[in-house]
C-alpha positions in Angstrom: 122.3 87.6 91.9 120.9 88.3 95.6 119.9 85.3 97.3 116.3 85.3 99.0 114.8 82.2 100.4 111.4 82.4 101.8 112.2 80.7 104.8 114.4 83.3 106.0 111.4 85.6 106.6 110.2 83.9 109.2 113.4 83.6 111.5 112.7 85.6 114.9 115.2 87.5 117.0 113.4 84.7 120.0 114.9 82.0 118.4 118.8 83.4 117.7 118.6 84.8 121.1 117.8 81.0 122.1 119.8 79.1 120.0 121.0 80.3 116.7 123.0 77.2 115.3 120.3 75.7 113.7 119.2 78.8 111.9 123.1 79.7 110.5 123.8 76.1 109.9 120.8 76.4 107.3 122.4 79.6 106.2 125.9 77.9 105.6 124.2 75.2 103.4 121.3 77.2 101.9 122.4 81.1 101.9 125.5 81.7 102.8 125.3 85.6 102.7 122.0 86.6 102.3 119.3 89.5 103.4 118.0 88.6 106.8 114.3 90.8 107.2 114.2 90.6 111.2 117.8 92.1 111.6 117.7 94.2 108.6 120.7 93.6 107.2 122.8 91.0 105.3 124.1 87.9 107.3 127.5 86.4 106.5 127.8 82.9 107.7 131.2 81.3 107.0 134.4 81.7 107.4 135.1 82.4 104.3 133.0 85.3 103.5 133.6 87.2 106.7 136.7 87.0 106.4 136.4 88.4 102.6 134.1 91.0 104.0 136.2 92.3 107.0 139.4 92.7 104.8 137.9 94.1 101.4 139.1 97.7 100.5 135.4 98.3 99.7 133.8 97.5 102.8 134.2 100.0 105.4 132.9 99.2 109.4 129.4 100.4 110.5 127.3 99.8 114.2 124.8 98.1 113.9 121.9 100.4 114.4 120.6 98.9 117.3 124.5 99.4 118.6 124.4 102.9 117.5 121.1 103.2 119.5 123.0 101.9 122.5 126.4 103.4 122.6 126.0 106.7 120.3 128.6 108.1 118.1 132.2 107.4 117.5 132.2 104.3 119.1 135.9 102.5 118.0 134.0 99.4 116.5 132.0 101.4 113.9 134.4 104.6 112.4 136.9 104.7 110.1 139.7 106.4 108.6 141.2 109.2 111.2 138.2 108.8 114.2 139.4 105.2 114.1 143.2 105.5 113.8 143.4 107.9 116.8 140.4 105.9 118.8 142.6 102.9 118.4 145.7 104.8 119.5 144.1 105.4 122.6 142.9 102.2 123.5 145.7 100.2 122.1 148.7 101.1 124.4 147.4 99.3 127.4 146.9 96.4 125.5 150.2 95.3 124.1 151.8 92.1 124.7 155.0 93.4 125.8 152.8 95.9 128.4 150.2 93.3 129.4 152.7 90.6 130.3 154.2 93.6 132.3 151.3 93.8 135.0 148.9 90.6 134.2 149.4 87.8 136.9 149.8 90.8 139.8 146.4 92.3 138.4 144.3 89.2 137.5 145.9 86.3 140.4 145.1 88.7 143.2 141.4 89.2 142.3 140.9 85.4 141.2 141.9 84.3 144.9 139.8 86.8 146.7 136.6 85.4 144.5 137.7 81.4 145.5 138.0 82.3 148.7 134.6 82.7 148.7 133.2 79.3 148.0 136.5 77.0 147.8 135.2 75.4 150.9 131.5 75.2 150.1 131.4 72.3 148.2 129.6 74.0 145.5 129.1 77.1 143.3 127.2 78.5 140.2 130.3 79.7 138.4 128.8 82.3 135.9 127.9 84.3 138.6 130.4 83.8 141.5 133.5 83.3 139.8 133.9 83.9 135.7 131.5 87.0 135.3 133.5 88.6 138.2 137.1 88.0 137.6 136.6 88.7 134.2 134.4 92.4 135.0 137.2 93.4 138.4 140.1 92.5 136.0 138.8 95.3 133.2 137.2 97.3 136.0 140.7 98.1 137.8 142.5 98.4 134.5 140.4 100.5 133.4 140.7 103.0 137.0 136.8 102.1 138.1 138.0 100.5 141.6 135.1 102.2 143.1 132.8 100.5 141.1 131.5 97.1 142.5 131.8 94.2 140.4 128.2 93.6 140.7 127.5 96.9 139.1 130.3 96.4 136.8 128.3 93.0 136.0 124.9 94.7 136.0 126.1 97.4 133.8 127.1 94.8 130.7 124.2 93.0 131.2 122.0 96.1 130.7 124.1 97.2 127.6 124.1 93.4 126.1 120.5 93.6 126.4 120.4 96.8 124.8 122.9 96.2 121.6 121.2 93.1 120.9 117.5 94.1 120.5 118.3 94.3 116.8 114.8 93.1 115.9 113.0 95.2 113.3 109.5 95.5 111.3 109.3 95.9 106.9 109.9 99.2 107.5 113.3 99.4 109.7 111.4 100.1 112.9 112.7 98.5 115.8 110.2 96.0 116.6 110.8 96.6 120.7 112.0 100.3 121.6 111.0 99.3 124.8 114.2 97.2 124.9 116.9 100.4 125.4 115.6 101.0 128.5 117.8 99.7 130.1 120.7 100.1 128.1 120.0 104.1 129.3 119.5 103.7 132.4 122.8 102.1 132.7 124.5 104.8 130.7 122.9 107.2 132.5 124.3 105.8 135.8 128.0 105.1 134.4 128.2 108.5 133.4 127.1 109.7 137.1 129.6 107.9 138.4 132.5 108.0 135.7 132.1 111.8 135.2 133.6 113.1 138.9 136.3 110.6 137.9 137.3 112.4 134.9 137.2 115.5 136.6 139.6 114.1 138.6 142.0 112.6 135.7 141.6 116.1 133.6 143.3 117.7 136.7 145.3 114.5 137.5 146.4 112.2 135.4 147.2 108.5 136.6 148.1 105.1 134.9 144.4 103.9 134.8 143.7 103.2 130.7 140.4 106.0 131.1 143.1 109.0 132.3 145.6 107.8 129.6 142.4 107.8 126.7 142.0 111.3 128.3 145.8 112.7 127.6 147.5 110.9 125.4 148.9 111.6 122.2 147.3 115.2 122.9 148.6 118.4 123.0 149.8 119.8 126.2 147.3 121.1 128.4 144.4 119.4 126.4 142.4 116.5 126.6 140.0 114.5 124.8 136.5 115.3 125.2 134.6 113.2 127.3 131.6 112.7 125.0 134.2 111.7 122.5 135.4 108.6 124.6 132.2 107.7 125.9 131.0 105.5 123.4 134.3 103.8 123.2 133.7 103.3 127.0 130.7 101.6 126.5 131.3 99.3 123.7 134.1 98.0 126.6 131.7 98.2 129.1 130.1 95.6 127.6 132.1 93.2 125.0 135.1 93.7 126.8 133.7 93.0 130.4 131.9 90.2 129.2 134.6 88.1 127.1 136.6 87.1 129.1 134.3 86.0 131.6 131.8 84.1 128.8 134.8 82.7 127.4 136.0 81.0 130.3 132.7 79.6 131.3 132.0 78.2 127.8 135.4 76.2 128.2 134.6 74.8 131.6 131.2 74.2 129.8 132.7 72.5 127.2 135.7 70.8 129.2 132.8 69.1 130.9 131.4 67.3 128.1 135.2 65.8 127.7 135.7 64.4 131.1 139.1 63.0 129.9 140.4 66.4 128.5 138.8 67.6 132.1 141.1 65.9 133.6 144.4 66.0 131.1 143.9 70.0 131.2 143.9 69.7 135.5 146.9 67.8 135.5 148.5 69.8 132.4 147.7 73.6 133.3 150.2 74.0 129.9 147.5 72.8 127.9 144.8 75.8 129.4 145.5 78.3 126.8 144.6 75.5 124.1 141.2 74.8 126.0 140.7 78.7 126.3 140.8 78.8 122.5 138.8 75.8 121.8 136.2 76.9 123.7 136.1 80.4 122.2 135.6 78.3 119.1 132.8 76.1 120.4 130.4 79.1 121.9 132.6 82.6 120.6 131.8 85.0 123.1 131.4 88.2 120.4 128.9 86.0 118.2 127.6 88.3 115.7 128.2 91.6 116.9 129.8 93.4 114.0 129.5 94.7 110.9 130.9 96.3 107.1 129.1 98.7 104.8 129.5 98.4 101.2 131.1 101.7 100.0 130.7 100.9 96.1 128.4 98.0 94.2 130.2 95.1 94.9 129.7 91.1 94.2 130.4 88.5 97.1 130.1 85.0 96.9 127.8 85.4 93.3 125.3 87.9 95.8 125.4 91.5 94.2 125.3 94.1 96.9 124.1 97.8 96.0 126.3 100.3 97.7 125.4 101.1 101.0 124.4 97.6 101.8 124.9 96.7 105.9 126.2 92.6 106.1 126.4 91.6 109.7 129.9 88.9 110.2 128.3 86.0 112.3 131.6 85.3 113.8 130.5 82.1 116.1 128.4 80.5 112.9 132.0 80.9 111.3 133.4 79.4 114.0 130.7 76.1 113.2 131.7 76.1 109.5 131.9 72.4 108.7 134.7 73.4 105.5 136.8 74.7 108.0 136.0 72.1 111.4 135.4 68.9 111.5 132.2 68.2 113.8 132.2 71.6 114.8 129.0 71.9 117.4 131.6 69.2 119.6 134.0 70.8 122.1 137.4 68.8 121.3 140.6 69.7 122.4 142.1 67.5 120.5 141.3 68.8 117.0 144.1 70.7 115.1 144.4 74.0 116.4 143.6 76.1 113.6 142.7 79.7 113.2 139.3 81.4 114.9 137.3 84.1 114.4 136.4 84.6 117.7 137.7 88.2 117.8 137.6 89.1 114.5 139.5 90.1 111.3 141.0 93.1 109.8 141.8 96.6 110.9 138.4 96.2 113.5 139.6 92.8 115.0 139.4 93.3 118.8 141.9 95.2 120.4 141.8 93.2 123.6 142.7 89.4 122.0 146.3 89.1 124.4 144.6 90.8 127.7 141.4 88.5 127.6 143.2 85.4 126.4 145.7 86.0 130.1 142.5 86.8 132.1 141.4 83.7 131.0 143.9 81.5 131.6 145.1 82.6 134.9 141.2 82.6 135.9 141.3 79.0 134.7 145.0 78.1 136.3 144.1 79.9 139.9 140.2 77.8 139.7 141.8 74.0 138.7 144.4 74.8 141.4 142.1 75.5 144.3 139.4 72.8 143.2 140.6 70.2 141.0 138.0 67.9 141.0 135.3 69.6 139.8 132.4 68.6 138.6 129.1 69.9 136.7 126.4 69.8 138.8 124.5 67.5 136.3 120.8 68.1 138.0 119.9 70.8 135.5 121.0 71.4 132.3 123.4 74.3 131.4 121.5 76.8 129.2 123.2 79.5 126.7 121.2 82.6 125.5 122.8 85.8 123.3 122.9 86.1 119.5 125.4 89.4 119.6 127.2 88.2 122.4 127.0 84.3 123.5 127.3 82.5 126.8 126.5 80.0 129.4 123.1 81.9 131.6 124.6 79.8 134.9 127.2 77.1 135.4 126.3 74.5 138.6 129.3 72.8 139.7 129.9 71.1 142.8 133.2 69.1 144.1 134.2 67.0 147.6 135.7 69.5 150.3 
């Protein structure tokens, strides 16, 4: 059978962009994995079925079309088969845990001092912006070799591409309801390939140990290199989910950390207890909400909902992550529940590459910001307001704390 529920025609990409946990808590109960007119596609809401869907031999990964619109063909999230296995072997490398814990705290300490320094001794701060968007973006920006690249462009560039991937909305007929909404999603692509281009002129010649020259030469023959329109896409889809991860995932914590003023204040005085937090709140608001997803390759049956071949299920990772058969109260930030498997980054052969890198950028952001301003505090005159369906996180983050 194919569940369809009438009430599902009238969700609106406004209202997922706003908040979606009320429309994929009704999902969980009501329609677990069903069809899902404004995106398209099929949504899978729990755990349970996304994981099924990302590990079943007949599911295969696809883009999302309004991600294919934005970052183009092969990006690593949506190919398969050899385009994938090589794409991954040039991405991967840099990401190990043996070659992360290698360079981390000299990369990431460095960069979360110099953005303290700013405001340590102002009294105040809107975090989002001045602190977790920034280390997170500089961290990925130098790794990658994009030094020259100001973190407010770096910033400004995933923005522009979030904006893009997630104008999914679309009409009965598979139009996109807004084509309007790629604007800027070019324009940015546009500009990083201006400014990325000279550079891999420069790496083709010369090879460094920035991650972009090592996509470029390795595990090629001598004397060649990949093509640049072949890493491009690649380039974007971490120009966006991995700039942003980090950076959301740290700022949902302290979002969430603040609602628990007593695990506030054991996680200040027990920095062991940061990577724990980190987690929880990856949980509570899952940066990478519902981002990705699996084609059918074959008719297949899932959870008593037939699927024709060639049927496109989007994995709502953070409504997963609110599954009330796997969490108990799950829309509450506690640090104190058993710390049991996420799907924050995914599952499968496509789960992100970058789980050990942003999980340390994290943390150290986290360890270097409770060092330097222990008592802080949520500026509590406005409330703290979260927007994204593909990718999820606090907008701003006022906190203030006595000099």
């Amino acid at each position: 059978m194919t569940a369809t529920v009438s009430w599902l025609d009238d969700i609106t990409m406004t209202e997922l962009e706003r908040n979606p946990y009320p429309v994929y808590e009704r999902l969980r109960s009501e329609a677990p994995l069903a069809y899902v007119p404004v995106l398209g596609s099929y949504v899978a809401s729990t755990a349970e079925i996304c994981r099924e869907i990302a590990t079943r031999g007949d599911f295969e990964a696809i883009i999302t079309k309004a991600g294919g619109r934005t970052f183009g063909h092969p990006a690593v999230i949506g190919v398969n088969g050899e385009i994938h296995k090589d794409l991954r072997s040039m991405v991967d490398p840099a990401l190990q845990p043996q070659e992360v814990d290698r360079w981390i705290d000299d990369l990431v300490r460095p960069i979360a001092r110099r953005y303290l320094e700013t405001f340590e001794d102002e009294g105040s701060a809107e975090l989002v912006a001045q602190y977790c968007e920034p280390v997170s973006v500089r961290a990925l920006g130098d790794l990658l070799g994009l030094q020259s690249v100001s973190s407010d462009k770096l910033r400004e560039w995933f923005h522009k591409l979030s904006r893009s991937f997630t104008n999914a909305g679309v009409d009965e007929n598979g139009e996109f309801t807004n084509p309007d909404g790629f604007r800027e999603g070019d324009e940015a692509k546009a500009e990083i390939r201006a400014i990325v281009d000279p550079l891999i002129d420069n790496w083709i010649e010369n090879p460094d140990d920035s991650a972009i020259s090592h996509w470029l030469h390795d595990g090629m023959p001598e004397g060649q290199t990949r093509e640049r329109d072949y890493i491009y896409p690649t380039l974007f889809v971490y120009l966006l989910g991995a700039m942003q991860e980090p950076g959301h995932a740290m700022a949902s914590t302290l979002v969430g950390l603040f609602t628990r003023p007593d695990q506030m204040e054991q996680v200040v005085d027990e920095p062991g207890l940061i990577p724990r937090a980190i987690s929880e709140g990856m949980r509570w608001t899952s940066p990478i909400w519902s981002a990705t997803a699996r084609i059918s390759t074959a008719d297949v049956e899932v959870a008593g909902v037939s699927l024709p071949e060639g049927s496109v299920v989007l994995m709502s990772y953070g409504s997963a992550n609110h599954d009330h058969s796997v969490y108990e109260a799950p829309s509450e930030y506690d640090l104190s529940r058993p710390p049991l498997p996420h799907l924050a980054f995914g599952a499968g052969n496509h789960a992100c590459a970058g789980i050990y890198f942003a999980n340390h950028v994290c943390r150290i952001g986290l360890e270097e910001l409770f060092d330097s301003i222990p008592n802080l505090e949520r500026d509590t005159a406005g409330d703290v307001e979260f927007w994204g369906w593909g990718f999820r996180g606090p907008t701003s983050l006022h906190t203030t704390w006595e000099v």
